[in-house]
Z-matrix of the N, CA and C atoms (Angstrom, degrees):
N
C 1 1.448
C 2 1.529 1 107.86
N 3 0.844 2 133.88 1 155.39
C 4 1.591 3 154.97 2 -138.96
C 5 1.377 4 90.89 3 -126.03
N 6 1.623 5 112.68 4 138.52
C 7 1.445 6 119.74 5 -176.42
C 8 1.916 7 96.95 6 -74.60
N 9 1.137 8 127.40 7 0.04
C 10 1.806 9 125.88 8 -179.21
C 11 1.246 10 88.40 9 -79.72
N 12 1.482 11 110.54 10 -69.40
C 13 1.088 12 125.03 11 -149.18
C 14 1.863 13 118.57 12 -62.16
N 15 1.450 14 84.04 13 -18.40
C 16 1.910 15 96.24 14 -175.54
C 17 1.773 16 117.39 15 -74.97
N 18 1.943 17 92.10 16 -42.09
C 19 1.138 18 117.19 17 -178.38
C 20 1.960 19 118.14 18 -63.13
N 21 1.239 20 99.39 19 -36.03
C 22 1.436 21 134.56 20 171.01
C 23 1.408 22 106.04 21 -37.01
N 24 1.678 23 91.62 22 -69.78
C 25 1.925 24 106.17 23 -173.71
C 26 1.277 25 87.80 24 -74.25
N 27 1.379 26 144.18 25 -61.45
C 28 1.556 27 119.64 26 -169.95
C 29 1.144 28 122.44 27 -71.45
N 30 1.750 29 142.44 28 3.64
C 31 0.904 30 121.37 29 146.35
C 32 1.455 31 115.25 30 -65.69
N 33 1.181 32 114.10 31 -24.45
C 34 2.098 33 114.80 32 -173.49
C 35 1.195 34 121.34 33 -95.20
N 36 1.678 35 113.45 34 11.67
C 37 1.183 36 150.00 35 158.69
C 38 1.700 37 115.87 36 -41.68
N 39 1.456 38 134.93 37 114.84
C 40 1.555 39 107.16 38 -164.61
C 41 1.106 40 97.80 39 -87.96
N 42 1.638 41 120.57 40 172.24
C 43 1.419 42 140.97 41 -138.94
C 44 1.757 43 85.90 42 -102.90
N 45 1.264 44 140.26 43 -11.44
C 46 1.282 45 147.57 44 126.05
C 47 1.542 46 116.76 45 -11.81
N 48 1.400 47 103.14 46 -68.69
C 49 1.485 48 109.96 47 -171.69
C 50 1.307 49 115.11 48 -95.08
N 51 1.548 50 105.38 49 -12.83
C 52 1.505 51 117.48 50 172.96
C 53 1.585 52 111.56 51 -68.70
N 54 1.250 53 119.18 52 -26.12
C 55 1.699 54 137.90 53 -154.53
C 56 1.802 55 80.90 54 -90.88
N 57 1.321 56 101.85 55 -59.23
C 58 1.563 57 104.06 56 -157.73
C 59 1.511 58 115.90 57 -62.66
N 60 1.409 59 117.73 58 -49.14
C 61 1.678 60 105.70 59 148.04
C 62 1.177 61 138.99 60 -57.55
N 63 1.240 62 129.70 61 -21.59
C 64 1.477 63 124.29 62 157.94
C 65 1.404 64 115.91 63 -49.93
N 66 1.782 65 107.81 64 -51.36
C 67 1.291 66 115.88 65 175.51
C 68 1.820 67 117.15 66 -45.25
N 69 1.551 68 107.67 67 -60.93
C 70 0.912 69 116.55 68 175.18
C 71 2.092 70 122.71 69 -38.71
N 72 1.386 71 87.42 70 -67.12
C 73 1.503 72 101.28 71 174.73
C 74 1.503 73 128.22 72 -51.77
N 75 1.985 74 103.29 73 -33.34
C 76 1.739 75 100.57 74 160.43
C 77 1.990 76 103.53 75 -77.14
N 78 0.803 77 123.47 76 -4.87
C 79 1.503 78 102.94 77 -178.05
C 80 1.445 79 95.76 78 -97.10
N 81 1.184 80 126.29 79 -32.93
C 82 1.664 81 125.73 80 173.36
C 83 1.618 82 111.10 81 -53.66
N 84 1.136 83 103.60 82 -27.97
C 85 1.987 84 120.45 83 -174.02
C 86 1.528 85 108.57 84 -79.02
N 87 1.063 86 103.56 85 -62.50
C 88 1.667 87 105.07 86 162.95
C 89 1.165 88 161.06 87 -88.41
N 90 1.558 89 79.73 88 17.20
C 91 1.837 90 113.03 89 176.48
C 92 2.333 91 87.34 90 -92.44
N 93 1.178 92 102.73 91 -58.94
C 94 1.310 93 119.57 92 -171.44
C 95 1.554 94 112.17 93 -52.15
N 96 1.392 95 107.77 94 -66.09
C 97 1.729 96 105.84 95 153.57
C 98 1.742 97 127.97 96 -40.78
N 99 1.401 98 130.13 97 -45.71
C 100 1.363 99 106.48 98 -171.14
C 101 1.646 100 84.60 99 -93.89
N 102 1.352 101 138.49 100 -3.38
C 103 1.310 102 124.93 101 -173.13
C 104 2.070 103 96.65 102 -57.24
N 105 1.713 104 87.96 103 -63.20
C 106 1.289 105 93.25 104 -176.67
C 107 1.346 106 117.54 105 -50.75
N 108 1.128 107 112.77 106 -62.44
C 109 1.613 108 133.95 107 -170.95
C 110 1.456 109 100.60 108 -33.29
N 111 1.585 110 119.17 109 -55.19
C 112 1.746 111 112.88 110 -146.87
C 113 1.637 112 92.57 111 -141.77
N 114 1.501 113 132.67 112 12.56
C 115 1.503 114 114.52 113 170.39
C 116 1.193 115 111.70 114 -140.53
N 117 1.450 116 119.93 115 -6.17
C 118 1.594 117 137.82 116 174.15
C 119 0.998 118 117.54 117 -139.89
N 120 1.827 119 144.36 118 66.96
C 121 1.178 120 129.11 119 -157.64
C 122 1.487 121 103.94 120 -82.75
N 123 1.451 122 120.90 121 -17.23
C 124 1.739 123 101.98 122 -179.53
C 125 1.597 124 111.78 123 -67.84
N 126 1.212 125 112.84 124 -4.92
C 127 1.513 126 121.32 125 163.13
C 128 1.246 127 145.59 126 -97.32
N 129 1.097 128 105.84 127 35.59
C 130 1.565 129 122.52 128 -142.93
C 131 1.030 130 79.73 129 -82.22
N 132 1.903 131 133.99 130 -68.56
C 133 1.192 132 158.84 131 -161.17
C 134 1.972 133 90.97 132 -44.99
N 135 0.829 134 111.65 133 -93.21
C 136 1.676 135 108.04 134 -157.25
C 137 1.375 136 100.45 135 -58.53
N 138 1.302 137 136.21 136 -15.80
C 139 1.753 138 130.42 137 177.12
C 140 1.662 139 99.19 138 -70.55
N 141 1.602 140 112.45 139 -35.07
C 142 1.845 141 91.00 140 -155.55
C 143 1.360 142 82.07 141 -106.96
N 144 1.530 143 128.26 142 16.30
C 145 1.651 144 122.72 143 152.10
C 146 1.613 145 105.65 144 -74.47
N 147 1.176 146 127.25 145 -53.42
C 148 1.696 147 135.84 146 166.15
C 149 1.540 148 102.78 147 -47.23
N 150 0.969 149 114.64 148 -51.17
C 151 1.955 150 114.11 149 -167.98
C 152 1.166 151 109.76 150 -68.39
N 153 2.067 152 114.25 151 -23.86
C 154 1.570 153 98.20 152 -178.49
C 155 1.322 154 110.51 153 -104.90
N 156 1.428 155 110.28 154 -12.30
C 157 1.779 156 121.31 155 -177.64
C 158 1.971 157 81.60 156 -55.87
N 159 1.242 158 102.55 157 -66.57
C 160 1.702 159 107.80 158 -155.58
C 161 1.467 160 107.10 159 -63.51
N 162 1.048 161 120.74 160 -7.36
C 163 1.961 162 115.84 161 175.60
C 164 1.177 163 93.55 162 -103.13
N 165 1.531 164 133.63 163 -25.16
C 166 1.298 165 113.17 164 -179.34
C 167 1.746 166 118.35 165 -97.46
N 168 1.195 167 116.01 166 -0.21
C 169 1.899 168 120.20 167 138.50
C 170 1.525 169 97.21 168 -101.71
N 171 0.954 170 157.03 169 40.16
C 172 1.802 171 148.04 170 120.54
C 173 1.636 172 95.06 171 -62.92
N 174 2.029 173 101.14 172 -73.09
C 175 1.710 174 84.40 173 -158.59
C 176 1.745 175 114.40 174 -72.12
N 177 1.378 176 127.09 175 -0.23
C 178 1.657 177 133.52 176 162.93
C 179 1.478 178 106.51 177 -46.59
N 180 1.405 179 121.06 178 -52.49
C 181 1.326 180 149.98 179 -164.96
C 182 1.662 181 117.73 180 -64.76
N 183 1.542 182 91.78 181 -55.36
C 184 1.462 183 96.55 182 154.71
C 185 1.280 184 123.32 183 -109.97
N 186 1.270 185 123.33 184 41.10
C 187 1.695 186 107.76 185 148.12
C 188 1.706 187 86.81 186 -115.66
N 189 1.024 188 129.76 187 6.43
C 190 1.657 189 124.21 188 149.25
C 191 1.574 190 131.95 189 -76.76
N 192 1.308 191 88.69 190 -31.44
C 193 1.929 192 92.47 191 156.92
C 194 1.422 193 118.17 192 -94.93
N 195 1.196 194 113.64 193 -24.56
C 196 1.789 195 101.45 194 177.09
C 197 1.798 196 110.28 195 -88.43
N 198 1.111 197 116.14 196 6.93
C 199 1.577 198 127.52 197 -151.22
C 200 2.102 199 74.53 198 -61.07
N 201 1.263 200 100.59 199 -74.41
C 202 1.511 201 120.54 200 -164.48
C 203 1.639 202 113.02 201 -20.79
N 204 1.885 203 97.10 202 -46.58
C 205 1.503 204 110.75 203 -170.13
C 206 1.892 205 104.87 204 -63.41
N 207 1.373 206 112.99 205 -54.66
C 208 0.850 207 112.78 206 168.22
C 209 1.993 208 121.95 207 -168.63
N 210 1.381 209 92.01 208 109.07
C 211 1.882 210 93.55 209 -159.29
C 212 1.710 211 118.09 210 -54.21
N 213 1.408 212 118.68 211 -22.74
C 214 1.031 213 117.82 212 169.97
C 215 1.697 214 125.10 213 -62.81
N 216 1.327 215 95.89 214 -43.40
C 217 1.708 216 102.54 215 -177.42
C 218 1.556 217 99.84 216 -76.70
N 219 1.049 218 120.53 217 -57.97
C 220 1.881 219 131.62 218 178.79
C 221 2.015 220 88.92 219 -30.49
N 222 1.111 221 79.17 220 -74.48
C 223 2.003 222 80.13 221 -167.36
C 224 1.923 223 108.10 222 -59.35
N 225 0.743 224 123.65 223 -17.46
C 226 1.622 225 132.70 224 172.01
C 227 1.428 226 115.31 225 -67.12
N 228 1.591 227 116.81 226 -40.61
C 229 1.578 228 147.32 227 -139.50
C 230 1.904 229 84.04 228 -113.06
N 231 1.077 230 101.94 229 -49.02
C 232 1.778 231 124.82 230 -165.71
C 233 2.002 232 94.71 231 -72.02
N 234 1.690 233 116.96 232 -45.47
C 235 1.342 234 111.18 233 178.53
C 236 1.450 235 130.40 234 -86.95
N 237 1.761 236 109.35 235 -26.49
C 238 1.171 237 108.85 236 154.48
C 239 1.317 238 120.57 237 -40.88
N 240 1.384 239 127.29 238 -49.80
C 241 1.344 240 125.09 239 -161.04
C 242 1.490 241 123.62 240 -99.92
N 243 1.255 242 95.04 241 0.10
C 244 2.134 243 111.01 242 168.18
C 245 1.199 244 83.30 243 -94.09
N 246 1.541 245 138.32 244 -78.79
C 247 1.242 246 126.29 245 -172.73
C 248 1.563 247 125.49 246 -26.64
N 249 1.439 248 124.28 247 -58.98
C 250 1.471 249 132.55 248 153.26
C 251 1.720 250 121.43 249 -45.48
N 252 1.076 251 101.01 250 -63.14
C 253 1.683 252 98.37 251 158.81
C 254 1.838 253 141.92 252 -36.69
N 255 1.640 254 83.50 253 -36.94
C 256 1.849 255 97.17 254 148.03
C 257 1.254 256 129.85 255 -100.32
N 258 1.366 257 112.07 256 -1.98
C 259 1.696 258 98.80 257 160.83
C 260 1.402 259 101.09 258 -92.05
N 261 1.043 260 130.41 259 -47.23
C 262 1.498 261 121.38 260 167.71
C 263 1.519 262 126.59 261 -7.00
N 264 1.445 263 96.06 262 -62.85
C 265 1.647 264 116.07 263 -150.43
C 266 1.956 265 90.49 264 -96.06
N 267 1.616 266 110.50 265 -11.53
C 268 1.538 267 106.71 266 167.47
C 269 1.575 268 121.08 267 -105.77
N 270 1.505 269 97.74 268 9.43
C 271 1.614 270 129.32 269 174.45
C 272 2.139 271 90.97 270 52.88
N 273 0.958 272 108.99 271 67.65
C 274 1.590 273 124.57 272 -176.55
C 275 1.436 274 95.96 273 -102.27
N 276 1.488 275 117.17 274 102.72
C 277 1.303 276 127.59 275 151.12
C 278 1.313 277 138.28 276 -112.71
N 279 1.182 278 133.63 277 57.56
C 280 1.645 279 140.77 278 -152.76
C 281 1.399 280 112.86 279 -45.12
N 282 1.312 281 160.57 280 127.12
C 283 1.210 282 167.02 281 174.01
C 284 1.917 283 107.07 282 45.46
N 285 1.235 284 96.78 283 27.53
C 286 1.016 285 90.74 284 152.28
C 287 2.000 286 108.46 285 100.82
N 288 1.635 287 98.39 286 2.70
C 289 1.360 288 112.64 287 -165.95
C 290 1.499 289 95.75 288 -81.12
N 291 1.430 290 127.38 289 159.61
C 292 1.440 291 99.09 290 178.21
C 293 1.979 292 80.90 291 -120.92
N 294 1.190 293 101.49 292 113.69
C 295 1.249 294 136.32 293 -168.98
C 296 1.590 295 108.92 294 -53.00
N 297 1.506 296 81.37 295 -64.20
C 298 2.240 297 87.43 296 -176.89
C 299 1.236 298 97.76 297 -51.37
N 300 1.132 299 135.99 298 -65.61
C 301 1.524 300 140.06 299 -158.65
C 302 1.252 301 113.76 300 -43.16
N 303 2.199 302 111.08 301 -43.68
C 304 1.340 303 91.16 302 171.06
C 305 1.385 304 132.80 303 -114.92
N 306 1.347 305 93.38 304 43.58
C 307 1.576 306 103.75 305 171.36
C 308 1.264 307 107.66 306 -98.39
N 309 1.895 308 111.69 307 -26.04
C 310 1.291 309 99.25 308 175.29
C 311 1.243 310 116.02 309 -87.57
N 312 1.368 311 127.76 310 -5.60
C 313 1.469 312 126.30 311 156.74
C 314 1.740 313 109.62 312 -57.52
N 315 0.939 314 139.86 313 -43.87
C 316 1.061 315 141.40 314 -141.24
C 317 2.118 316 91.17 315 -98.01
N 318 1.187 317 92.00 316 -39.08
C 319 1.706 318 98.31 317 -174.52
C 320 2.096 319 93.12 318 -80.16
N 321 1.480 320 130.73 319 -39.41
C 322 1.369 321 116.43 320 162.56
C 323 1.498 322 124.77 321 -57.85
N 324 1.259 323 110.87 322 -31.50
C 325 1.639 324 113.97 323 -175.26
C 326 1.795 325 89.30 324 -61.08
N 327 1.377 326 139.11 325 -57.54
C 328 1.124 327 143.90 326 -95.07
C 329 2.126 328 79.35 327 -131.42
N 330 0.800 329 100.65 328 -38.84
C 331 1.894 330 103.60 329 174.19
C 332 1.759 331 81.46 330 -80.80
N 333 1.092 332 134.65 331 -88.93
C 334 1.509 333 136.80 332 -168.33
C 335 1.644 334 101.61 333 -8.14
N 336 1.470 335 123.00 334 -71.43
C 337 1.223 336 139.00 335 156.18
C 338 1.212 337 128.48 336 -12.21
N 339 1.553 338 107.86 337 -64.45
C 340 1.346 339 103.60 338 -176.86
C 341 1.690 340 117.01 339 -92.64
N 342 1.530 341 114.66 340 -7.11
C 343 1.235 342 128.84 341 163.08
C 344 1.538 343 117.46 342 -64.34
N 345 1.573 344 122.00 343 -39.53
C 346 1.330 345 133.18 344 146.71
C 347 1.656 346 131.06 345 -32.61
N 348 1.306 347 98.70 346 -33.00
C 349 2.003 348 111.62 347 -158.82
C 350 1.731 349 85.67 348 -123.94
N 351 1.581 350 136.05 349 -12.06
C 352 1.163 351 97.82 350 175.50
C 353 1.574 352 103.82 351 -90.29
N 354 0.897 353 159.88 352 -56.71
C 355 1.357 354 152.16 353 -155.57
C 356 1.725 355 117.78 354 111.55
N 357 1.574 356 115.52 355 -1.62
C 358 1.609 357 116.82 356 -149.49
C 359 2.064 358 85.32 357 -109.39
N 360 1.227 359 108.54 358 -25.74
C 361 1.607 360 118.60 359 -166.72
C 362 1.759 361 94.76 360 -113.36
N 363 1.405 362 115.26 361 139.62
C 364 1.541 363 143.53 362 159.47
C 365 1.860 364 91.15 363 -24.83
N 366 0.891 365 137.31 364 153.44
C 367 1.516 366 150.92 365 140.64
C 368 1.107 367 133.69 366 -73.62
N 369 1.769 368 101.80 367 -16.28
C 370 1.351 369 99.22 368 -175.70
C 371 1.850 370 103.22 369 -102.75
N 372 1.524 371 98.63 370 2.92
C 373 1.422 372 107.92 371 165.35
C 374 1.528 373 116.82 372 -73.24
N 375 1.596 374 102.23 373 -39.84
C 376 1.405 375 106.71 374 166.95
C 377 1.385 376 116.00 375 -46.72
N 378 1.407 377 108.33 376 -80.19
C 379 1.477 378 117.46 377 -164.91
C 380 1.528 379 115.48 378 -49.30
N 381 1.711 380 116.80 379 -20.85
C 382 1.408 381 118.87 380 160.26
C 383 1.665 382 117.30 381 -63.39
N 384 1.241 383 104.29 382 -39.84
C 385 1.784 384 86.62 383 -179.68
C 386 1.359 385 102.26 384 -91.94
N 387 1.069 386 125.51 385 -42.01
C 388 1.889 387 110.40 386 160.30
C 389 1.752 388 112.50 387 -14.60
N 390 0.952 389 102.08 388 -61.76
C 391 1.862 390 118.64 389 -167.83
C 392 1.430 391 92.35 390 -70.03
N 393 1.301 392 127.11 391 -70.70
C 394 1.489 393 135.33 392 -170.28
C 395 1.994 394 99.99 393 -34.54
N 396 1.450 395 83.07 394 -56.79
C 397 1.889 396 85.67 395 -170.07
C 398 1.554 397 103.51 396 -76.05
N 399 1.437 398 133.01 397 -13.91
C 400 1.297 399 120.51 398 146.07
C 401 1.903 400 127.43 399 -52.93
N 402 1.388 401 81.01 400 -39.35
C 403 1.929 402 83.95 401 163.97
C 404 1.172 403 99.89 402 -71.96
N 405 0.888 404 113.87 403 -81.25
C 406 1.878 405 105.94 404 -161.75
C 407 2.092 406 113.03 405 -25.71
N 408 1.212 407 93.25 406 -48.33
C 409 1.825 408 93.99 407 -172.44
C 410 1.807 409 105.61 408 -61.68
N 411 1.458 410 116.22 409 -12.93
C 412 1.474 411 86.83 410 161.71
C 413 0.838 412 137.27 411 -90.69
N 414 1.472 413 125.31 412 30.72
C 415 1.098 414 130.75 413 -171.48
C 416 1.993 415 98.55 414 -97.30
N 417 1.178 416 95.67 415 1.67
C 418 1.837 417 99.23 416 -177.71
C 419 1.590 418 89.55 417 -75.72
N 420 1.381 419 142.89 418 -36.47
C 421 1.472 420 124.22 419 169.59
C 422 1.594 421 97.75 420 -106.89
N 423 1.537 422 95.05 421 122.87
C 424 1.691 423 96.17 422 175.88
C 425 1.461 424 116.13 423 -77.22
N 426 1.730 425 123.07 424 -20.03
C 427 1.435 426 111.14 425 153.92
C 428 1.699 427 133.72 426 -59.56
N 429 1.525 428 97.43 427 -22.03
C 430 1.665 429 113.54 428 -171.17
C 431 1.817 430 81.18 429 -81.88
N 432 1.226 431 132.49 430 -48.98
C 433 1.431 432 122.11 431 -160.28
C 434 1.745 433 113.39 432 -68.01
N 435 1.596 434 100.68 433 -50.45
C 436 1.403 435 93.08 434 155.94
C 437 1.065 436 124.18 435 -66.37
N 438 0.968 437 147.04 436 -42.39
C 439 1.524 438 108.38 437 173.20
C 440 1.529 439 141.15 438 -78.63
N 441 1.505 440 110.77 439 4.08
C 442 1.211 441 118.16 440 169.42
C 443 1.664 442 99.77 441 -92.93
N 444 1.395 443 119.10 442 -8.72
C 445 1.900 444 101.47 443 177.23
C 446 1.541 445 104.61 444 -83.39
N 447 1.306 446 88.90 445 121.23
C 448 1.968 447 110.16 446 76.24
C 449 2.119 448 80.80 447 -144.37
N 450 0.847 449 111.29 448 -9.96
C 451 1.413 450 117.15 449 -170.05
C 452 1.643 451 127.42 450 -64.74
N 453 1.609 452 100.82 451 -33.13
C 454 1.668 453 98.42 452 152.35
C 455 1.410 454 119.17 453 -89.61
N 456 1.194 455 118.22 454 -31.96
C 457 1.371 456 121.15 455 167.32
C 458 1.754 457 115.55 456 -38.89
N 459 1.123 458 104.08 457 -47.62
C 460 1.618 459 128.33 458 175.10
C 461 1.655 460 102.29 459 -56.05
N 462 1.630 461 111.87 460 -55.58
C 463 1.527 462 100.62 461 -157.66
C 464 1.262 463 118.83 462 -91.39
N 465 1.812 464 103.14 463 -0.36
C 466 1.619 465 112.43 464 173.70
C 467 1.686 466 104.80 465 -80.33
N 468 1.280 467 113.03 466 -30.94
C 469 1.182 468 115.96 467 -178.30
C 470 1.548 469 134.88 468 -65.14
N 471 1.654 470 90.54 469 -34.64
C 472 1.705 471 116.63 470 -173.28
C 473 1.875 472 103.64 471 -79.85
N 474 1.498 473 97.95 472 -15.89
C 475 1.526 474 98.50 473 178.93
C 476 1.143 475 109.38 474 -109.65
N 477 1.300 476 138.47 475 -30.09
C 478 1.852 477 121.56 476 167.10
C 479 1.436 478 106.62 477 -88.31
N 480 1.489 479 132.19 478 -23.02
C 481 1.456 480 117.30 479 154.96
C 482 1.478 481 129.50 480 -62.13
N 483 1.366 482 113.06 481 -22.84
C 484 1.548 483 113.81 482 157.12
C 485 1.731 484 129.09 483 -59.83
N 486 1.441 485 108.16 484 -42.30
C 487 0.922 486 140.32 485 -164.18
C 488 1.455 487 115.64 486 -65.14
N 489 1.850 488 102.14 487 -43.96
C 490 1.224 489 129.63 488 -168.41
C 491 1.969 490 93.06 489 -89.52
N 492 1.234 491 127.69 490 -46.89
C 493 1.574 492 124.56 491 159.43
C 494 1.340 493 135.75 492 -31.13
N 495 1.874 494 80.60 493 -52.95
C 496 1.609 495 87.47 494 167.90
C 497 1.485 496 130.31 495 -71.26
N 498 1.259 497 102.43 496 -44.37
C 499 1.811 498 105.89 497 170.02
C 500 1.417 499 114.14 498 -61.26
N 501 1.593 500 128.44 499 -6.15
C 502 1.226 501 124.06 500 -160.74
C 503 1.615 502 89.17 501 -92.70
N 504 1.503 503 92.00 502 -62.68
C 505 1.867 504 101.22 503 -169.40
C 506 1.548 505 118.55 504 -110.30
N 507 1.118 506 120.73 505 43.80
C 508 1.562 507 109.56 506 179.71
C 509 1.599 508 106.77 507 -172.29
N 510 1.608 509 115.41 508 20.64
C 511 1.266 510 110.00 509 -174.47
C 512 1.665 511 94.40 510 -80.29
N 513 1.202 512 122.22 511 151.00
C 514 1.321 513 150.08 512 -176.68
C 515 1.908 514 107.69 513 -98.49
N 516 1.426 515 105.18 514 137.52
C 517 1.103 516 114.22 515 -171.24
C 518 1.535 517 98.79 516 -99.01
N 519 1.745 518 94.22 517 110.45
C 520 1.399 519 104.08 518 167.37
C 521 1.440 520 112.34 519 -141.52
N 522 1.697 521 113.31 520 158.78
C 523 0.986 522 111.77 521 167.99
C 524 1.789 523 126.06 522 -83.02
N 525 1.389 524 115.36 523 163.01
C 526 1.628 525 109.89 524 -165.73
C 527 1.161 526 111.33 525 -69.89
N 528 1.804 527 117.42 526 -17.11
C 529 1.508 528 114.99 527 -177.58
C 530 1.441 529 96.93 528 -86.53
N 531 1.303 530 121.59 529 -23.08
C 532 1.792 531 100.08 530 178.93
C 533 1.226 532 104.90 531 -79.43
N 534 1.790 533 134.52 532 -45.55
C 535 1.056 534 115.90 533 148.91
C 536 1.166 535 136.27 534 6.30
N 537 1.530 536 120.44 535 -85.99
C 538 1.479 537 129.95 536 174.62
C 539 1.234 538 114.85 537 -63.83
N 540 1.587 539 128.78 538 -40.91
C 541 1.243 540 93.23 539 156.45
C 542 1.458 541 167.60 540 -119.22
N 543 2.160 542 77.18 541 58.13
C 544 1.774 543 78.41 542 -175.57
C 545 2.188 544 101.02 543 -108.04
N 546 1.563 545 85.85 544 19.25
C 547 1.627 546 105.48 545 -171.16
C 548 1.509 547 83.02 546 -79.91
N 549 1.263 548 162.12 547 -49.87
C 550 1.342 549 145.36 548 -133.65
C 551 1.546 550 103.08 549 -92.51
């Protein structure tokens, strides 16, 4: 099969199975990250190469399901977090801000959001990564971050680990036009 032809069927792929590999691929990301991070450190290097390949088709994935709700924020929500995803992986921390963290706050507030206004996902899934990516953004003052941990650390977690559950086991089989229009 032909990389057109592959891409083709997975664009016509339903947003069902689209949900469920994302799911899949963030749990593949953060199995690979603390693998490296905290049980193999001479591997750190090729684990958070796997952790960012797979968050960076996670967030492809979902600015392909939120596209419908609304394409401007989806692709906004979708660049914060490629943008963060390469300072990450170039370990880019400017004065000391730890950068990835709050881009992916800024890209959770902004999925939280549009998970809220589409109608196809729980709300109270929304308002969890809303909050989660409110944890994450204090990390823009690293005195404001310490002293709110272990507690934003906690609420970034409780909202993309929800998030990542839900896409694993409870995505709902719908089509993209009902999708869109239960976005209005």
């Amino acid at each position: 099969m032909s990389a057109a032809a592959f891409m083709r069927r997975f664009t016509a792929a339903s947003p069902r199975l689209k949900a469920r590999i994302a799911g899949a691929l963030f749990l593949l990301s953060l199995l690979a990250a603390v693998f490296g991070e905290f049980i193999v450190r001479r591997l750190e290097i090729p684990a958070d190469l796997i952790a960012v390949a797979g968050m960076i088709a996670v967030t492809l994935l979902l600015y392909d399901l939120f596209r419908p709700v609304s394409r401007g924020l989806s692709l906004l929500a979708a660049s914060f977090n490629l943008v963060g995803l390469g300072c990450g992986a170039l370990r880019w921390n400017p004065q000391g801000v730890d950068l990835p963290v709050v881009m992916n706050g800024l890209y959770c507030f902004l999925v939280g959001y549009l998970i809220v206004r589409s109608g196809f996902l729980p709300r109270l899934l929304g308002a969890l990564m809303a909050i989660g990516g409110l944890g994450w953004l204090t990390y823009l003052s690293p005195l404001l971050a310490a002293h709110l941990s272990p507690y934003n650390l906690a609420a970034g977690i409780l909202g993309e680990g929800s998030l990542m559950l839900w896409l694993l086991s409870y995505g709902r089989e719908r089509s993209t036009t009902e999708w869109a229009g239960q976005c209005q």
